[in-house]
PDB file with one MODEL, atoms N, CA, C and O in Angstrom:
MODEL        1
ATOM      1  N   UNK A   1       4.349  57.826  47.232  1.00  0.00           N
ATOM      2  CA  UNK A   1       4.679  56.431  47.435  1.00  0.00           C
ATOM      3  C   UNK A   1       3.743  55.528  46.640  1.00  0.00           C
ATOM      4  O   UNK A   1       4.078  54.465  46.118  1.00  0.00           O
ATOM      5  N   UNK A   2       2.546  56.070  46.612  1.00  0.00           N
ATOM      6  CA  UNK A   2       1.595  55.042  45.896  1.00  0.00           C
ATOM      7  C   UNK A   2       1.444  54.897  44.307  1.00  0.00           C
ATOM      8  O   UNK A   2       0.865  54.043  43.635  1.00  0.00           O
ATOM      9  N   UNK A   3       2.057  55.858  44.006  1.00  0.00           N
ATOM     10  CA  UNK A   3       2.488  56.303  42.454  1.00  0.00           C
ATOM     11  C   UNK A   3       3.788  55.643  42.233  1.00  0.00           C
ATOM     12  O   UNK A   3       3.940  55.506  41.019  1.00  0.00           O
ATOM     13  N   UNK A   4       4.613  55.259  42.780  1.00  0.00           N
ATOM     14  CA  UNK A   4       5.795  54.512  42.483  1.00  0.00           C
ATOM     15  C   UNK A   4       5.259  53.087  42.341  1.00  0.00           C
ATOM     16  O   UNK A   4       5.351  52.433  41.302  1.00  0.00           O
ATOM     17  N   UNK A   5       4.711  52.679  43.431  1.00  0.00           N
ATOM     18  CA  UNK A   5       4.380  51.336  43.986  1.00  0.00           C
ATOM     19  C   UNK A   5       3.039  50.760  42.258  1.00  0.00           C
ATOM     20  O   UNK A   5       3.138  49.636  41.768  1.00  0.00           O
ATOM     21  N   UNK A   6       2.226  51.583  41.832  1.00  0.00           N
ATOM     22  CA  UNK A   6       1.450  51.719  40.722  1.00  0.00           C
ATOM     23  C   UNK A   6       2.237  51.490  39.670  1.00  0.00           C
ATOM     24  O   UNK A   6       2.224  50.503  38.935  1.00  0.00           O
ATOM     25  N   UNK A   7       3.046  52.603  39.610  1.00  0.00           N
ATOM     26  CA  UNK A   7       4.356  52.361  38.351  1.00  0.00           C
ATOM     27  C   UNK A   7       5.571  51.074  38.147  1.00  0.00           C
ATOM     28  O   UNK A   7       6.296  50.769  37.200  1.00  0.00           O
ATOM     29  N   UNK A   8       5.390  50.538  39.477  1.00  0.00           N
ATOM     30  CA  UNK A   8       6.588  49.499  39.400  1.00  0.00           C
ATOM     31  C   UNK A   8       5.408  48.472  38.655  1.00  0.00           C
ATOM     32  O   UNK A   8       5.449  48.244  37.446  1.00  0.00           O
ATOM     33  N   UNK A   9       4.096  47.750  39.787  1.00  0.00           N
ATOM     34  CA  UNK A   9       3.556  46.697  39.435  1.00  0.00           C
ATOM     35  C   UNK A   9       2.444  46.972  38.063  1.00  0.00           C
ATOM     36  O   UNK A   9       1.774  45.979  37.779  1.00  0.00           O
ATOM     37  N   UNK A  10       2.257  47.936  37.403  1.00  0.00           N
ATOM     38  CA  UNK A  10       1.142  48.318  36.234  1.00  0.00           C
ATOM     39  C   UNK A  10       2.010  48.711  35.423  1.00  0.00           C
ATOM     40  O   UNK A  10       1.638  48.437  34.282  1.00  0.00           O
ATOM     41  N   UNK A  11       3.215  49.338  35.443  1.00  0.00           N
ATOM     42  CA  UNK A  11       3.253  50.236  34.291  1.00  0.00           C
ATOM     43  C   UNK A  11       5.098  49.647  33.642  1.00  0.00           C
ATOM     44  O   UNK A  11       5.342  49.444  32.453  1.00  0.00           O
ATOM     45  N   UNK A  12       5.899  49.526  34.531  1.00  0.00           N
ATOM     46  CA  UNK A  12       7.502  49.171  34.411  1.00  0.00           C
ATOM     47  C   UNK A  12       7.653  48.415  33.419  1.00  0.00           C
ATOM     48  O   UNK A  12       8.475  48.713  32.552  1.00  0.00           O
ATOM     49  N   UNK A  13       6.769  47.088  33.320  1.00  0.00           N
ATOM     50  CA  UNK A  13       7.247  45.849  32.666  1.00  0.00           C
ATOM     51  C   UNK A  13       6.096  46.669  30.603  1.00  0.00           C
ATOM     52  O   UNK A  13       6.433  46.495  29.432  1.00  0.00           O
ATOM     53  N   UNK A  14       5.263  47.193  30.995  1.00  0.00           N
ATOM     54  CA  UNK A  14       4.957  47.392  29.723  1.00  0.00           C
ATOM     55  C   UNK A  14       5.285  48.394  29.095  1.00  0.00           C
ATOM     56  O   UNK A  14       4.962  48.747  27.961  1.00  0.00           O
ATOM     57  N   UNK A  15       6.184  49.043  30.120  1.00  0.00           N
ATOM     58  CA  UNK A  15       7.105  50.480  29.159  1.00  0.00           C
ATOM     59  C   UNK A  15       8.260  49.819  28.886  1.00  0.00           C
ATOM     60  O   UNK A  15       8.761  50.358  27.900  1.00  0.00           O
ATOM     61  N   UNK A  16       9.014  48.805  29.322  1.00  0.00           N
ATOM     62  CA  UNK A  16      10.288  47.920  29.245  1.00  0.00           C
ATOM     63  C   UNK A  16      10.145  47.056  27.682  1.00  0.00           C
ATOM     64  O   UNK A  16      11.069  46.829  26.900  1.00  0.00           O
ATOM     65  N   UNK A  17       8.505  46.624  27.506  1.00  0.00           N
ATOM     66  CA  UNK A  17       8.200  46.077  26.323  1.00  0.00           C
ATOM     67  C   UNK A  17       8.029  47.005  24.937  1.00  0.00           C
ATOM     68  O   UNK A  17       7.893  46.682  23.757  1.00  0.00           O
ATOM     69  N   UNK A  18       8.104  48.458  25.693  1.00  0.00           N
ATOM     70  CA  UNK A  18       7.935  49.654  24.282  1.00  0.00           C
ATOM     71  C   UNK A  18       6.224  49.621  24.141  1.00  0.00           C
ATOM     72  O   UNK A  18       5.648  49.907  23.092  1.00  0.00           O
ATOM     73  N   UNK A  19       5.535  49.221  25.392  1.00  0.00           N
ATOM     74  CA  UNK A  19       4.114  49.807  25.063  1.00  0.00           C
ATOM     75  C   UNK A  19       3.822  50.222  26.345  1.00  0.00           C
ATOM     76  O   UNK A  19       4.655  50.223  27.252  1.00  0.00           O
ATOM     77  N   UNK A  20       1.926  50.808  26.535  1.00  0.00           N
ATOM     78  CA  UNK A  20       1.376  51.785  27.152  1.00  0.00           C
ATOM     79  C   UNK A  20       1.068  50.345  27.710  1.00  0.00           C
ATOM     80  O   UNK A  20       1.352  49.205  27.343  1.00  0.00           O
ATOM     81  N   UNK A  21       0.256  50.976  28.912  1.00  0.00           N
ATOM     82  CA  UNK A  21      -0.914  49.929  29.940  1.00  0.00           C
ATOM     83  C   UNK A  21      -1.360  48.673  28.880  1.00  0.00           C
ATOM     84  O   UNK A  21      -0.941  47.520  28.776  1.00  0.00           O
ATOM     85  N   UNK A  22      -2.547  49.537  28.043  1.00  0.00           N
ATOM     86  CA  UNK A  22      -3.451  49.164  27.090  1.00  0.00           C
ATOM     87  C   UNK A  22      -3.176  48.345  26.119  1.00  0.00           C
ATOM     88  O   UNK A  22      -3.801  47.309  25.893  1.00  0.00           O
ATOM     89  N   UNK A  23      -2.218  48.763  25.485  1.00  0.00           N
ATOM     90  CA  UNK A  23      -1.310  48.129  24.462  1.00  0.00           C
ATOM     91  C   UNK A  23      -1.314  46.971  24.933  1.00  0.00           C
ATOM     92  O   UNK A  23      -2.178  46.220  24.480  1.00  0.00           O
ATOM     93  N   UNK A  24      -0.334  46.404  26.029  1.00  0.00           N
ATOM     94  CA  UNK A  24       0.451  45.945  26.373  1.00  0.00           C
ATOM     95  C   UNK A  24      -0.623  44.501  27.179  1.00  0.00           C
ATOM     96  O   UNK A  24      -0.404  43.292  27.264  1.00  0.00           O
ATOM     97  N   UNK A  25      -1.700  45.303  27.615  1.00  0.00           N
ATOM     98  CA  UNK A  25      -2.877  44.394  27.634  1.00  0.00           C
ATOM     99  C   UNK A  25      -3.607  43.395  26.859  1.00  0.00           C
ATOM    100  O   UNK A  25      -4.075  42.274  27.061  1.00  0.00           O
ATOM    101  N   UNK A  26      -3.500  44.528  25.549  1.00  0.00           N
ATOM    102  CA  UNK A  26      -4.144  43.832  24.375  1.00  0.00           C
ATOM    103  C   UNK A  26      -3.845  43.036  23.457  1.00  0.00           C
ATOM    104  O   UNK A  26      -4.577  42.520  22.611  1.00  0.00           O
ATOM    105  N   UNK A  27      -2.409  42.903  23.679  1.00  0.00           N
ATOM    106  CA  UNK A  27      -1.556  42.324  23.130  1.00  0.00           C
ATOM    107  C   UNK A  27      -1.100  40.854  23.838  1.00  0.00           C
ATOM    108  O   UNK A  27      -0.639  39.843  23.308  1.00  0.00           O
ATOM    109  N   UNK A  28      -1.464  41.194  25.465  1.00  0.00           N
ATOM    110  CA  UNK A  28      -1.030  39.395  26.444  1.00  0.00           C
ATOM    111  C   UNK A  28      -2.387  38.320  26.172  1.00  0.00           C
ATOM    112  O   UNK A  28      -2.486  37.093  26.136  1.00  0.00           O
ATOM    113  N   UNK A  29      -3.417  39.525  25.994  1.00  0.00           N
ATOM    114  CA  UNK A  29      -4.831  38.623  26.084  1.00  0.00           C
ATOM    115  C   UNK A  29      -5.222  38.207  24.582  1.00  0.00           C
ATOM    116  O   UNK A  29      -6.273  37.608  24.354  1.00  0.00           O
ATOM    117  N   UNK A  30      -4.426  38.515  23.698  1.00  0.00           N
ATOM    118  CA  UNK A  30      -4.381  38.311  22.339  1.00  0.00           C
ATOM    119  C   UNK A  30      -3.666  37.405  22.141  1.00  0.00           C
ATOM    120  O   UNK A  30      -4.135  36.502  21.449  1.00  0.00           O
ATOM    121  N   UNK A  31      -2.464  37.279  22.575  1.00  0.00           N
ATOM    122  CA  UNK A  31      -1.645  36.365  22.737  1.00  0.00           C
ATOM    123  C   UNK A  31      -1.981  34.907  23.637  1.00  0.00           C
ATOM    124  O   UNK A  31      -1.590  33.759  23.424  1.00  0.00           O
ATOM    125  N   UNK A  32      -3.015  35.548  24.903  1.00  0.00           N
ATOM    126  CA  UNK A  32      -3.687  34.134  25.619  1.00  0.00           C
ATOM    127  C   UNK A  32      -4.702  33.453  24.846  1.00  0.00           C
ATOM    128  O   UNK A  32      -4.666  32.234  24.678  1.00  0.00           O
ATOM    129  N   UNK A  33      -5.828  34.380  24.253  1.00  0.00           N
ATOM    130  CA  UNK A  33      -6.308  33.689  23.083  1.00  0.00           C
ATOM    131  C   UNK A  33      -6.067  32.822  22.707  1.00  0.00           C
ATOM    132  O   UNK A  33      -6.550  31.721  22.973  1.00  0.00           O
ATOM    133  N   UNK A  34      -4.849  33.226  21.627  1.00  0.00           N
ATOM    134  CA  UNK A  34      -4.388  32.538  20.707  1.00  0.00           C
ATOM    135  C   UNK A  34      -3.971  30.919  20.920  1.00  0.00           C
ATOM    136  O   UNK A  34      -4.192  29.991  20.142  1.00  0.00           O
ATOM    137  N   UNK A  35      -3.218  30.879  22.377  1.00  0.00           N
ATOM    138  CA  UNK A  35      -2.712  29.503  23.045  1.00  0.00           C
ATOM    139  C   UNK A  35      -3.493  29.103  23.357  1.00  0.00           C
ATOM    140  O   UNK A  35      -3.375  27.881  23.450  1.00  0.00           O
ATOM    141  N   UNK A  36      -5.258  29.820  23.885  1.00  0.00           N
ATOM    142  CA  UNK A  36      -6.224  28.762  24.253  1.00  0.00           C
ATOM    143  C   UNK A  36      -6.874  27.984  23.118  1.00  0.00           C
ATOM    144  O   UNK A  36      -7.420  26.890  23.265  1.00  0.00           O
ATOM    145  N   UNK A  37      -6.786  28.516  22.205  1.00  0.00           N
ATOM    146  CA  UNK A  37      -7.416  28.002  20.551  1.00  0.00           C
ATOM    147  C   UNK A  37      -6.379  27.036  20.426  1.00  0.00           C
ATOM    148  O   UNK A  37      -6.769  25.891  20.198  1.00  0.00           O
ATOM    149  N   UNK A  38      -4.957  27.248  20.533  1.00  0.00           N
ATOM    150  CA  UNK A  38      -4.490  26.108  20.426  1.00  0.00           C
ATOM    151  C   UNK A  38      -4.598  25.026  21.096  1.00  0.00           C
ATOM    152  O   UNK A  38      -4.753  23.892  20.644  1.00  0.00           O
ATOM    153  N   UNK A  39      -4.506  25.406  22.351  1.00  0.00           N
ATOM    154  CA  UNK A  39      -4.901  24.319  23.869  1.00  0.00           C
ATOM    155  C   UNK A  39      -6.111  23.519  22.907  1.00  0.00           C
ATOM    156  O   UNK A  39      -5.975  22.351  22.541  1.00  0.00           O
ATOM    157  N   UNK A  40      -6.896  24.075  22.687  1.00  0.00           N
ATOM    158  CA  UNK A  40      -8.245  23.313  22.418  1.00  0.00           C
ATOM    159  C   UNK A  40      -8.316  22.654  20.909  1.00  0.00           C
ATOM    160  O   UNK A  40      -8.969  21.749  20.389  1.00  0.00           O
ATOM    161  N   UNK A  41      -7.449  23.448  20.541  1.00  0.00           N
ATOM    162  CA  UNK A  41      -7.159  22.533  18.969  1.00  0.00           C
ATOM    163  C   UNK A  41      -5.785  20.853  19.366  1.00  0.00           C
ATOM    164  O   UNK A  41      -5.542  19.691  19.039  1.00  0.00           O
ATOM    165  N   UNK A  42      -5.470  21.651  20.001  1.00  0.00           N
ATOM    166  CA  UNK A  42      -4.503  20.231  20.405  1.00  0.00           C
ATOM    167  C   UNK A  42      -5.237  18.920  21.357  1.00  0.00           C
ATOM    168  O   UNK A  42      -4.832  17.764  21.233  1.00  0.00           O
ATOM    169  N   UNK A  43      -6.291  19.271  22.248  1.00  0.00           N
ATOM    170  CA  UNK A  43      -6.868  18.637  23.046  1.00  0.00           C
ATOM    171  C   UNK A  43      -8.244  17.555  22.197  1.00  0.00           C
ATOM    172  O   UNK A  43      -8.760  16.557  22.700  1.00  0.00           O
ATOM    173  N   UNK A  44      -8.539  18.111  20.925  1.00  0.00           N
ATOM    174  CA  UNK A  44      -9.839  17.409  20.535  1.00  0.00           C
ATOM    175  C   UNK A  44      -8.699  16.472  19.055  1.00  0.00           C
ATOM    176  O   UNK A  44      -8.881  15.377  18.524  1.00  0.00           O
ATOM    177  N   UNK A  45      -7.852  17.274  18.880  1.00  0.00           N
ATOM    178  CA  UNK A  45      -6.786  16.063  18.113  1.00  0.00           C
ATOM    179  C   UNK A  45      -6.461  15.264  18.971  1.00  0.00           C
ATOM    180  O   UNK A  45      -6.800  14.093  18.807  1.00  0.00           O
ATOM    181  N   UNK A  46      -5.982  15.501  19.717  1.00  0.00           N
ATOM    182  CA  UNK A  46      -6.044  14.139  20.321  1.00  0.00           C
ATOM    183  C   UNK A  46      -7.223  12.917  20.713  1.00  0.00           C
ATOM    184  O   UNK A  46      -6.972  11.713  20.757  1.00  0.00           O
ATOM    185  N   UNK A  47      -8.297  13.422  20.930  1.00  0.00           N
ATOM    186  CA  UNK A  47      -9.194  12.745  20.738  1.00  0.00           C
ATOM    187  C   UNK A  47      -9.785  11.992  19.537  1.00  0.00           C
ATOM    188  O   UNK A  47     -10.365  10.913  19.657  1.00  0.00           O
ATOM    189  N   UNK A  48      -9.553  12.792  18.071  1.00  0.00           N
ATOM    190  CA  UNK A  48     -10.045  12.334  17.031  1.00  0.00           C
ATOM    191  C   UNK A  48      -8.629  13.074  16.416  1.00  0.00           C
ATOM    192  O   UNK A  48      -8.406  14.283  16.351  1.00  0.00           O
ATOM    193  N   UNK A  49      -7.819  12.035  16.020  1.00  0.00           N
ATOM    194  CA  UNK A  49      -6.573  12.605  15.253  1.00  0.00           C
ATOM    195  C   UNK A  49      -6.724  12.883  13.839  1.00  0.00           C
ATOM    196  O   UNK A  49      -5.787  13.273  13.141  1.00  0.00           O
ATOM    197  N   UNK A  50      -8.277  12.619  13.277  1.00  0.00           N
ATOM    198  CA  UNK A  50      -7.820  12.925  11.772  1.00  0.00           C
ATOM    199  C   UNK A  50      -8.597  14.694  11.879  1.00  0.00           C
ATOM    200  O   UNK A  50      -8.868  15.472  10.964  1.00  0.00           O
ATOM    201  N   UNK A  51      -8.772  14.841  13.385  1.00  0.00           N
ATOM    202  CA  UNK A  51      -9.354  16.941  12.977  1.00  0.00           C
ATOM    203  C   UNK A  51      -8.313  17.567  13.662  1.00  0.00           C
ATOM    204  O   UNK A  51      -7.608  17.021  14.511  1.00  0.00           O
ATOM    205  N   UNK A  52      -8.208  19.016  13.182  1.00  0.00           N
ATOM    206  CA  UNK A  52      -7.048  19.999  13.910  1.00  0.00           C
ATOM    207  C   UNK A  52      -5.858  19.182  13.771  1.00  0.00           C
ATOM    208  O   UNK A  52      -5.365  18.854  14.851  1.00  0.00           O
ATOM    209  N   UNK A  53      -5.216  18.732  12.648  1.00  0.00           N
ATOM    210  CA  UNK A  53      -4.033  17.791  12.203  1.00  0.00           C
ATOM    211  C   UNK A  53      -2.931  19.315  12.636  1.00  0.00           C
ATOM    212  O   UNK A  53      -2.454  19.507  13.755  1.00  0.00           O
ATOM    213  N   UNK A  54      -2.814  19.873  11.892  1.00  0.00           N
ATOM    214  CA  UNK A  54      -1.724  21.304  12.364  1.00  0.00           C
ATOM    215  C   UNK A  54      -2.190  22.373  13.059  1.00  0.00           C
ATOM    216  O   UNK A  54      -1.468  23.365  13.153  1.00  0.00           O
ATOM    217  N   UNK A  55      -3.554  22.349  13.699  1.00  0.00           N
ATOM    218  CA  UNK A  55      -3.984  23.598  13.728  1.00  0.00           C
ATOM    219  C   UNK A  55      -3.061  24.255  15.460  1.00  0.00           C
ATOM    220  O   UNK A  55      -2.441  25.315  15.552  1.00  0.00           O
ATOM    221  N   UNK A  56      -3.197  23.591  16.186  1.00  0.00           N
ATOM    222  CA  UNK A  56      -2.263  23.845  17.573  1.00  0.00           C
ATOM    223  C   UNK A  56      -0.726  24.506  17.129  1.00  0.00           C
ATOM    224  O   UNK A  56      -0.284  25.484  17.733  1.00  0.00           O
ATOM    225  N   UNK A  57       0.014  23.865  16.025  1.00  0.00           N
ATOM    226  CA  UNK A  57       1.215  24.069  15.495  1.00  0.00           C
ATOM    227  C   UNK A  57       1.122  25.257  14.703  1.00  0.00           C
ATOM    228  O   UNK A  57       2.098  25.969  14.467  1.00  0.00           O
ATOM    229  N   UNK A  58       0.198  25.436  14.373  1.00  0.00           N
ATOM    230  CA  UNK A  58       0.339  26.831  12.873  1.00  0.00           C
ATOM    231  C   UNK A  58       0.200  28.267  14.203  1.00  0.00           C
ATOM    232  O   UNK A  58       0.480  29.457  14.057  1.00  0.00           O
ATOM    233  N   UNK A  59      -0.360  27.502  15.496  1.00  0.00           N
ATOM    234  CA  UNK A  59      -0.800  28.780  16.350  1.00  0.00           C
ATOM    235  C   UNK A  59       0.383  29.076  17.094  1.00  0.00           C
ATOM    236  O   UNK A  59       0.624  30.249  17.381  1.00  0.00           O
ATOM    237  N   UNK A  60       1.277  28.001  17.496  1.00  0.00           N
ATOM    238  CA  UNK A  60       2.400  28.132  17.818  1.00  0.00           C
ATOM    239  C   UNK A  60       3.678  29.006  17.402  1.00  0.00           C
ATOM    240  O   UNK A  60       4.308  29.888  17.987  1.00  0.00           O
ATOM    241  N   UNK A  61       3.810  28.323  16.002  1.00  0.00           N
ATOM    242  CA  UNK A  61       4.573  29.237  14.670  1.00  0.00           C
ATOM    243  C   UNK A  61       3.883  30.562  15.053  1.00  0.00           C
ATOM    244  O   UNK A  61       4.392  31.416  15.778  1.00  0.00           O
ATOM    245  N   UNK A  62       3.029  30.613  14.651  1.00  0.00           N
ATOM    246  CA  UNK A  62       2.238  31.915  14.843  1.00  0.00           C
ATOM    247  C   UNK A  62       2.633  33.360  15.721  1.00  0.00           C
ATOM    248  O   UNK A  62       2.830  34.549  15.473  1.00  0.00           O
ATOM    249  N   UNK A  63       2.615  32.520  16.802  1.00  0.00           N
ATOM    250  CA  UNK A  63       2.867  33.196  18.078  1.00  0.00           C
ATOM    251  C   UNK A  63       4.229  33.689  18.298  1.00  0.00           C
ATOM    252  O   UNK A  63       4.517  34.801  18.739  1.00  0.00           O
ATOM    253  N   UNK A  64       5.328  32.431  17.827  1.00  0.00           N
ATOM    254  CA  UNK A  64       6.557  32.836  17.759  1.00  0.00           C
ATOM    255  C   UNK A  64       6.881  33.955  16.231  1.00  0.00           C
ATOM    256  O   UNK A  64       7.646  34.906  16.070  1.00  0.00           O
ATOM    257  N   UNK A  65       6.336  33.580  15.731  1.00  0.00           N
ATOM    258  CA  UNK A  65       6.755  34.924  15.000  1.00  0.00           C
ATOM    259  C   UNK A  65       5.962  35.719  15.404  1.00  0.00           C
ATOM    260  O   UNK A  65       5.562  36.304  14.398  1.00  0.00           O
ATOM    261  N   UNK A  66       5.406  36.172  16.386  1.00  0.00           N
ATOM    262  CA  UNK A  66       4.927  37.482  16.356  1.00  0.00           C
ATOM    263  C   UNK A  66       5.890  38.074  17.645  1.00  0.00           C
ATOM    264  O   UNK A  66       5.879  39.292  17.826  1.00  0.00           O
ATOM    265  N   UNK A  67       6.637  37.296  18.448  1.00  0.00           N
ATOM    266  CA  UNK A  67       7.367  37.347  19.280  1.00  0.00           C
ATOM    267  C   UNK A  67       8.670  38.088  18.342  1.00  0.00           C
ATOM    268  O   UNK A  67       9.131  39.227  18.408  1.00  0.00           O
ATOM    269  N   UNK A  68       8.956  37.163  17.642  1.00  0.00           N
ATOM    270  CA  UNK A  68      10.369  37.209  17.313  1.00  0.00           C
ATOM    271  C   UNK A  68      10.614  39.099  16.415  1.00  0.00           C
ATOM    272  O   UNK A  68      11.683  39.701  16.311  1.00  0.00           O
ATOM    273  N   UNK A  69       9.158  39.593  15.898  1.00  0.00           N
ATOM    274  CA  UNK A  69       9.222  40.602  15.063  1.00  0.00           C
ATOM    275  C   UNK A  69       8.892  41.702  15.713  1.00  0.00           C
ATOM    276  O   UNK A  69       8.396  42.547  14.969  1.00  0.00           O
ATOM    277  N   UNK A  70       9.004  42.083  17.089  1.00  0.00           N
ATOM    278  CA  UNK A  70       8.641  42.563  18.220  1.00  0.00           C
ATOM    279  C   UNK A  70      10.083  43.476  18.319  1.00  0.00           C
ATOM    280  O   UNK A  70      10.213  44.659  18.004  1.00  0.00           O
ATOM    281  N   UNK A  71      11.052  42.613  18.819  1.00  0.00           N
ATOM    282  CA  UNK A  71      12.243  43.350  19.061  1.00  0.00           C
ATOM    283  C   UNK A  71      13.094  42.210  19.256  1.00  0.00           C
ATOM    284  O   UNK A  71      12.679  41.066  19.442  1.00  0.00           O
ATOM    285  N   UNK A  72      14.517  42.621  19.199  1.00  0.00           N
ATOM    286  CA  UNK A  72      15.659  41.521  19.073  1.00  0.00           C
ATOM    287  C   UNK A  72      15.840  41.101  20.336  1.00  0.00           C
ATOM    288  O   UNK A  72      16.138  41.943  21.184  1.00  0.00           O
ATOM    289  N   UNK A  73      15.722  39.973  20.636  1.00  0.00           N
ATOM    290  CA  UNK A  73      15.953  39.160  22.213  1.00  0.00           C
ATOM    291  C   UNK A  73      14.301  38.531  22.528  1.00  0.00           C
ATOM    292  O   UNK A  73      13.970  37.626  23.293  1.00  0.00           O
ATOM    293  N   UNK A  74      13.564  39.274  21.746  1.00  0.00           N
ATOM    294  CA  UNK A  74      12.454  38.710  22.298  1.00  0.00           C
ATOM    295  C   UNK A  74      11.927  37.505  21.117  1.00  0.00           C
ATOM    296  O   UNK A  74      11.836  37.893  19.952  1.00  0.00           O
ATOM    297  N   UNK A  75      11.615  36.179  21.408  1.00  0.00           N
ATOM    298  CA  UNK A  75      11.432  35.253  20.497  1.00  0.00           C
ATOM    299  C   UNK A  75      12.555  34.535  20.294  1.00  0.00           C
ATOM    300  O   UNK A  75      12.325  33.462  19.736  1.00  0.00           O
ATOM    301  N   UNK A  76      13.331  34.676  20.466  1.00  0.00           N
ATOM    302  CA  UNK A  76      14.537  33.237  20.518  1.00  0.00           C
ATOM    303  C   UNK A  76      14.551  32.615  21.571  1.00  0.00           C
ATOM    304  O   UNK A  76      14.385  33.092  22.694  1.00  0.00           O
ATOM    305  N   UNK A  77      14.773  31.385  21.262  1.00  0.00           N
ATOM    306  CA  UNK A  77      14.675  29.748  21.734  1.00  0.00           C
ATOM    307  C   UNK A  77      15.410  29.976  23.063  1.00  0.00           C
ATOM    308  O   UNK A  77      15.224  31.192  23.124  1.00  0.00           O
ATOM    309  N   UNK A  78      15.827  29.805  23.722  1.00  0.00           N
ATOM    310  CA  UNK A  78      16.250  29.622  24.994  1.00  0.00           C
ATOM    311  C   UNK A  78      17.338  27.976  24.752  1.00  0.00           C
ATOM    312  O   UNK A  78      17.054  26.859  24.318  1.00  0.00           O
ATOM    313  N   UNK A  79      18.304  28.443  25.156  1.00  0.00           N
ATOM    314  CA  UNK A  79      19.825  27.024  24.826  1.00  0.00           C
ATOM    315  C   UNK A  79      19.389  26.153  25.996  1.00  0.00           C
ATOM    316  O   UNK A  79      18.886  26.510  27.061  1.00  0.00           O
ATOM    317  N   UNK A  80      19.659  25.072  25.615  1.00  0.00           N
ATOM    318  CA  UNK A  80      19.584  24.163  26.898  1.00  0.00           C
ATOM    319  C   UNK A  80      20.015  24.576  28.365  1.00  0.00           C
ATOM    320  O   UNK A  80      19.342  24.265  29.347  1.00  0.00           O
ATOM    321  N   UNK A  81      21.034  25.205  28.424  1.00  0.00           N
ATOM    322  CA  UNK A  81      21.482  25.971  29.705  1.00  0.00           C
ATOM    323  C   UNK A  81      21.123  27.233  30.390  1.00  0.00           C
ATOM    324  O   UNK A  81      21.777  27.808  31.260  1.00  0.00           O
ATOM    325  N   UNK A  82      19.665  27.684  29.726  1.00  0.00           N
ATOM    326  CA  UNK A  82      18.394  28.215  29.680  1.00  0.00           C
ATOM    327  C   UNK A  82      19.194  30.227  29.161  1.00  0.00           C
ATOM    328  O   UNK A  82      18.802  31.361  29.434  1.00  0.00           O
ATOM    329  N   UNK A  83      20.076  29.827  28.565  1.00  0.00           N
ATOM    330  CA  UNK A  83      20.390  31.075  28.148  1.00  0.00           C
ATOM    331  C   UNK A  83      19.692  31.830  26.229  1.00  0.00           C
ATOM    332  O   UNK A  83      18.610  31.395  25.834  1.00  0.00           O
ATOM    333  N   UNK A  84      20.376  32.748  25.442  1.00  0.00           N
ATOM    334  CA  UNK A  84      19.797  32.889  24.625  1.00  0.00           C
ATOM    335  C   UNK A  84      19.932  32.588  23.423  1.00  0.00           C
ATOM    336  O   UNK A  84      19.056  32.883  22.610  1.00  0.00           O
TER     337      UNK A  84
ENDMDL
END
């Protein structure tokens, strides 16, 4: 029972993505990174708009293509009617 219950909440969603535990780790906190550099590149432009002019946006782009080259369904826009 405790091996199912392990496998549903640790392991389901990052074998569903085509990776291991680890992988699949290194890849969300790589990915959180990345949005906090932006968070913080977008937050001090706003304060002083002539620094980090694209830098929040290039991390964005960024991110979505690394989404989109992953596998098909993953990285497209979501339609207003929150479909794909």
């Amino acid at each position: 029972m405790a091996a199912g219950l392990i496998d549903r909440l640790f392991l389901a969603h990052p074998r569903s993505a085509g990776q291991g535990y680890f992988e699949h780790m290194r890849f969300a906190w790589s990915f959180g990174a990345t949005m906090a550099i932006g968070t913080l590149a977008a937050l001090v432009h706003g304060l002083f708009p002539f620094l980090c002019q694209t830098a929040a946006g290039d991390r964005v782009r960024a991110l979505y293509a690394r989404l989109a080259r992953r596998e098909p369904g993953h990285g497209q826009v979501p339609d207003s009617h929150g479909g794909r």
